[in-house]
C-alpha positions in Angstrom: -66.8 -115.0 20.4 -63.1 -114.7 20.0 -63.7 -112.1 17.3 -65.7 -109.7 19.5 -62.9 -110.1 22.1 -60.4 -109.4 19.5 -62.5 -106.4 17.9 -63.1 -105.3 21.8 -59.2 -105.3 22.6 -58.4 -102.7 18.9 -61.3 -100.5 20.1 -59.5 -100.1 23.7 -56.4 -99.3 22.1 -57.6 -97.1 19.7 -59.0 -95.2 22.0 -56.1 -94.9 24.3 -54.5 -93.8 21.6 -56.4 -91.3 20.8 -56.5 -89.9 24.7 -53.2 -90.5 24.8 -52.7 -87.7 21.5 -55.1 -85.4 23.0 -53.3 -85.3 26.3 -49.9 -84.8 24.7 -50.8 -82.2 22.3 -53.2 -80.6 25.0 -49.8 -80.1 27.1 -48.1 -78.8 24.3 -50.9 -76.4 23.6 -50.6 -74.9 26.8 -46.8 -74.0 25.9 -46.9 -70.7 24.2 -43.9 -72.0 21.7 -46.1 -75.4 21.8 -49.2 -72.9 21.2 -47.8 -71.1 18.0 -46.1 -74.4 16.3 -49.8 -76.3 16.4 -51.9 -73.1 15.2 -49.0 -72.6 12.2 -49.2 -77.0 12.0 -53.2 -76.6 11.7 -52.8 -73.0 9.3 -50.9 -75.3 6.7 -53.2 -78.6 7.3 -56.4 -76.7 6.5 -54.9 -74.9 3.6 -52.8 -77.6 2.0 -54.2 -80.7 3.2 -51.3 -83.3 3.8 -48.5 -82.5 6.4 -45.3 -82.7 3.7 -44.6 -79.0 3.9 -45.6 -78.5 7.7 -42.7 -81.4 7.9 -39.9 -79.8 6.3 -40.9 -76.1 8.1 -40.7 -77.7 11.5 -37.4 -79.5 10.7 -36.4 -76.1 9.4 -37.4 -74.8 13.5 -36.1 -78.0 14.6 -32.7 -77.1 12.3 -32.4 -73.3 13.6 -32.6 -74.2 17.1 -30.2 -76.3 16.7 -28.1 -74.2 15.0 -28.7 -71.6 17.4 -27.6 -73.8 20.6 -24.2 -74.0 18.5 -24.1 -70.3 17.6 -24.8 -69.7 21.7 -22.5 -72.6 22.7 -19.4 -71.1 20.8 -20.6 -67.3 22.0 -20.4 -68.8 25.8 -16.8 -70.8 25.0 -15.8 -67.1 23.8 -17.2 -65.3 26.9 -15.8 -67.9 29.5 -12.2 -67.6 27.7 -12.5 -64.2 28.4 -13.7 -64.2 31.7 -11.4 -66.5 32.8 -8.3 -64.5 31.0 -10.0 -61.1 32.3 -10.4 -62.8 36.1 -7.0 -63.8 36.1 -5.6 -60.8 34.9 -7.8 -58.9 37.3 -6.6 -61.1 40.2 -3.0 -61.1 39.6 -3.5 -56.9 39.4 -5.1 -57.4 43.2 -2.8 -59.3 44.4 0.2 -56.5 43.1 -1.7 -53.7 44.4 -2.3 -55.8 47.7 1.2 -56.3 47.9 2.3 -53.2 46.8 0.3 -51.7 49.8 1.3 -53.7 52.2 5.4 -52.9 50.9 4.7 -49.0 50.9 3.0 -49.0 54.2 5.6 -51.1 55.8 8.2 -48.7 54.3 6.2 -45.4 55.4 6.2 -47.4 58.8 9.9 -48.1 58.9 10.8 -44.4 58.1 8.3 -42.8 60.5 10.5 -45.0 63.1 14.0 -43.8 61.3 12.9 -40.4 61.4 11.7 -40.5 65.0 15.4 -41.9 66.1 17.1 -39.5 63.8 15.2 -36.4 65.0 16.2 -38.0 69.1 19.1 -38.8 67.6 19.9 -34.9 66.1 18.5 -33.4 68.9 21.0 -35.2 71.3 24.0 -34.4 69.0 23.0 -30.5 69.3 23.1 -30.7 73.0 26.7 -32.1 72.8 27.7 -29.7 70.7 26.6 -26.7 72.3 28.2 -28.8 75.7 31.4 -29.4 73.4 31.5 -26.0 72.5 30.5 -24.4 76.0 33.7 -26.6 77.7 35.7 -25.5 74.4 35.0 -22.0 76.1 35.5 -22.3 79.4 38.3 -24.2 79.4 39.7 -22.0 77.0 39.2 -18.8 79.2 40.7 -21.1 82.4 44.0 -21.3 79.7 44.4 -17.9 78.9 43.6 -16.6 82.7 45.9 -19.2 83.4 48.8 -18.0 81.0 48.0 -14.2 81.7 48.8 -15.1 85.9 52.0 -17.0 84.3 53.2 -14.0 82.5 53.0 -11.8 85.1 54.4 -14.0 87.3 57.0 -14.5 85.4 57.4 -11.0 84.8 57.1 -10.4 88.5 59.9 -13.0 89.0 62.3 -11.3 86.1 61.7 -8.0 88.0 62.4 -9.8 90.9 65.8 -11.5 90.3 66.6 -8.0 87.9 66.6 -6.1 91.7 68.2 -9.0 93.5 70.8 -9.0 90.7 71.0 -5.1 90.9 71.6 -5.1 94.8 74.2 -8.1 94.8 76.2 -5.5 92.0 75.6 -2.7 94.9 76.7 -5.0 97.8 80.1 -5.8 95.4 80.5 -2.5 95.1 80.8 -2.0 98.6 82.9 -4.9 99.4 85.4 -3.2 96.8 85.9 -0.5 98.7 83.3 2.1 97.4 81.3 4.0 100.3 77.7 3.7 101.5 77.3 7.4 100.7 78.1 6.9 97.3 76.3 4.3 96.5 73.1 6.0 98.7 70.8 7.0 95.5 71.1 3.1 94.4 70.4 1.7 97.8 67.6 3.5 98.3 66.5 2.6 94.4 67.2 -1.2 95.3 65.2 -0.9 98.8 62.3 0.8 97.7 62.2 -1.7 94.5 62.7 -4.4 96.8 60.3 -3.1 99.3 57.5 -2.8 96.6 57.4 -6.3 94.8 54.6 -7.1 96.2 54.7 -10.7 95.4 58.0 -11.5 97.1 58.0 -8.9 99.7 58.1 -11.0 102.8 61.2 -12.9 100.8 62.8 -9.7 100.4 62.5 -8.7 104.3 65.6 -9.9 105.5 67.9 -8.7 102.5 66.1 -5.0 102.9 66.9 -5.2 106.8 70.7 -6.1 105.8 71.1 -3.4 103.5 69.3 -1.1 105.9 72.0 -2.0 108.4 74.6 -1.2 105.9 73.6 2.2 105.9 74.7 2.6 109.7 78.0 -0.1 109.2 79.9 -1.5 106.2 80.9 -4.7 107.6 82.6 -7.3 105.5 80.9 -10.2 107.4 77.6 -8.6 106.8 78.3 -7.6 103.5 79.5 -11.6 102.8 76.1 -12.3 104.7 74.6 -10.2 102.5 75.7 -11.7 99.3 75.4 -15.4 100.4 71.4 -14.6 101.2 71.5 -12.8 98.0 72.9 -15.5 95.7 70.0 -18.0 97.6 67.5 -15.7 97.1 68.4 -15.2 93.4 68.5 -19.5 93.0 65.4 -19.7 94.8 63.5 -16.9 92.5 65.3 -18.7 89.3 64.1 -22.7 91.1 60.6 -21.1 91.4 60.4 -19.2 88.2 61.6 -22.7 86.6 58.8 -24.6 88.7 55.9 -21.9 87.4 57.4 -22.5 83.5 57.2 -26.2 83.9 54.0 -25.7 84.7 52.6 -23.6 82.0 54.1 -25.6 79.8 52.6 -28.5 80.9 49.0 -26.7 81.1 49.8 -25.1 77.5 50.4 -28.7 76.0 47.7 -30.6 77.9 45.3 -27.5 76.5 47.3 -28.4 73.2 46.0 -31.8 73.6 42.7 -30.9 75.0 42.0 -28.4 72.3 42.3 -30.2 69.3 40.3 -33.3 71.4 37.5 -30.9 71.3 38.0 -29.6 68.1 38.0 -33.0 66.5 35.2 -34.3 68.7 33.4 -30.8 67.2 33.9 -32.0 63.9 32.8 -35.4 64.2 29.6 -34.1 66.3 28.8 -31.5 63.4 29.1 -33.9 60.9 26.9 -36.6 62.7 24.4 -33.7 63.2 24.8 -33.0 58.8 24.6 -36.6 58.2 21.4 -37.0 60.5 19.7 -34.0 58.9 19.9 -35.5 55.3 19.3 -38.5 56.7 15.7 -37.1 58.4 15.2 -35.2 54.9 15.6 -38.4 53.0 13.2 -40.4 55.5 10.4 -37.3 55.5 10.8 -37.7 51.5 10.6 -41.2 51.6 7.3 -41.3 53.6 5.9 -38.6 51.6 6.8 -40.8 48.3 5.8 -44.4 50.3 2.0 -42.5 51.4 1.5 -41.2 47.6 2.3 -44.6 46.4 0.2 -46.7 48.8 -2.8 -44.3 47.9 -2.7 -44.8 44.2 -2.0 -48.7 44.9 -4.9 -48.6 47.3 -7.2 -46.9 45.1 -6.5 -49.0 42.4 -6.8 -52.1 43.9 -10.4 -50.9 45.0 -11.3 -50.5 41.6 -9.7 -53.8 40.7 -11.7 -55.5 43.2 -14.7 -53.1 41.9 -14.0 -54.7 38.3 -13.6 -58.0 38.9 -16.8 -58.0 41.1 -18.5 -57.0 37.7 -16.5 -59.1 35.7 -17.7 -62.6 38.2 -21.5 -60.6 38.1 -21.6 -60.3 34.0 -20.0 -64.2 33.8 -22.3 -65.2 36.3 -25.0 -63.4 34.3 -23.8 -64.9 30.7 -23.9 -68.7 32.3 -27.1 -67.9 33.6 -28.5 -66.6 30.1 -26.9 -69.6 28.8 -28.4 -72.3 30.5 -31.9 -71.1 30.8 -31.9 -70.4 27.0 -30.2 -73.3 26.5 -32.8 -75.4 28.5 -35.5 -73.3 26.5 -34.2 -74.3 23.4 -34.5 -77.4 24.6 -37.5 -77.3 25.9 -38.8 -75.7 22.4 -36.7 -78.5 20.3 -38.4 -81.8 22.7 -41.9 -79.9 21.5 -40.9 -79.6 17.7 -39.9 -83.1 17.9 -42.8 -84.6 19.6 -44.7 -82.5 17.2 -42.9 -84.3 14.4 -43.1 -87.1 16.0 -47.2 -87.3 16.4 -47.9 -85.4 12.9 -45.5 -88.6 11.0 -46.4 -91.2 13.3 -50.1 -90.2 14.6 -51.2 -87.6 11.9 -55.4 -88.9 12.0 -55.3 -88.5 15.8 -53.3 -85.1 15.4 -55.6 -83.5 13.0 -58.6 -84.5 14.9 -57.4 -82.8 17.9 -56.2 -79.7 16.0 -59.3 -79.5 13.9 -61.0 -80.0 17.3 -59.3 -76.3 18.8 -61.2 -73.9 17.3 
């Protein structure tokens, strides 16, 4: 009784064996790789009848794929050096160009706002020197009018104290003795110059009414008179003529003053107005220079960013090629093995089910 028990229990394993076989090999057999090992396994078993040779060919597979997982694992060591030197590279070149763009347009901004307050700024210093030059002008015309009416009032007073000196002489004359009738012609001469200065006639009045009473009456009272206003007259023409000299002298040096003011006020203006103009040439040129350099920074830090999207896209790309080849190799080695595996270990059950196929 034991014996059929035990004889029962090898049957039962045998047999699960043997499913368990099928069901193995059945799976790999669905594989395509799984497919073409077990038709070249069962090519060699029907020709040559043992498994050594089918052995050392699928080590052989077994061997290459291994070999090739090294081959690929050194190929994808090479690419990620690479991408990670050609990433970093590629990242340090944005981050210049970014920077770069962000210095030139800052500097294209500062200089549009230094050209804007140098073009206010040269505008402005035109106005005040066409206003320095217009009160150059007009002040100088006020100077010269002003020194013309001092020459000729100056002249007017030389003329003046010239006829008072002449009549005084003609006045001595008489008081020496000489007679009205000789001295006549010179009278008359002295009135008539007297009479027609016309800017002192109303001082000359009373000396032209005295001398016209000395036509009637030499009297030496009258004729002392005569001098005393004459001599008074003369100071006061020489006091006025002194006052009006003062006075141009004082307007010539203040104009003196005032002249060279403006003139050096002129100079400084004109040479603010030079200095702002190459300064408004120098910021046009430095805008011009600041928006060709953050184009070519901006275009090449598009096609940075252009290239290192590719670059992440082809590494991306080689990792994914890697692993799923890797995990197909993988797959393909775990079916050479268990291949190995059942034709070593479980060759009766493995050639029954391969000589089962077709």
């Amino acid at each position: 009784m034991q014996k059929l028990i035990a004889l029962a229990l090898i049957v039962s394993c045998v047999l699960g064996v043997q499913k368990d076989t099928k069901t193995v090999l059945a799976e790999i057999d669905a594989d395509n790789f799984g497919n073409t090992i077990l038709s070249t396994v069962q090519m060699y078993l029907q020709a040559k009848g043992n498994a050594e040779e089918i052995l050392v060919l699928l080590n052989q597979v077994l061997a290459g794929l291994v070999d090739d997982q090294n081959k690929h694992d050194n190929v994808i060591r090479v690419d990620r050096a690479a991408c990670t030197r050609i990433v970093t590279d590629l990242e340090n070149s944005i981050a210049y160009h970014t920077a770069q763009v962000a210095a030139n347009a800052q500097m294209r901004e500062d200089n549009e706002k230094a050209l804007a307050e140098a073009e206010n700024d040269v505008r402005q210093t035109i106005q005040d020197i066409e206003s320095n030059e217009r009160t150059f002008a007009q002040e100088e015309a006020n100077r010269n009018k002003a020194h013309e009416t001092w020459v000729r009032k100056n002249g007017e007073h030389d003329d003046a104290i010239a006829a008072v000196d002449e009549a005084t002489k003609l006045v001595q004359h008489l008081s020496l003795g000489a007679t009205f009738a000789e001295l006549k012609p010179k009278f008359e001469a002295v009135q008539k110059r007297l009479i027609e200065n016309e800017s002192h006639g109303a001082l000359f009045q009373p000396i032209v009414t005295a001398l016209t009473e000395l036509a009637t009456k030499v009297d030496q009272k009258a004729i002392q008179r005569i001098l005393q206003l004459l001599s008074q007259l003369r100071q006061q023409l020489i006091e006025a003529r002194s006052v009006l000299e003062d006075t141009e002298n004082r307007q010539a040096q203040r104009w003196s003053e005032f002249s060279t003011h403006l003139s050096n006020e002129h100079n400084r203006l004109v040479d603010r107005k030079n200095q702002l103009e190459q300064s408004i040439q120098t910021f046009r040129t430095n805008i011009e220079t600041a928006t060709h350099f953050f184009e070519v920074h901006q275009l090449e830090l598009e096609q940075a960013q252009e290239t290192l999207d590719a670059e992440h896209e082809w590494c991306a790309l080689q990792e994914t090629t890697y692993d799923t080849q890797t995990t197909e190799r993988q797959r393909q080695q775990e079916i050479v093995e268990r291949i190995l595996e059942h034709l070593t270990e479980k060759l009766t059950a493995t050639s029954q089910y391969l000589g089962g196929r077709f």
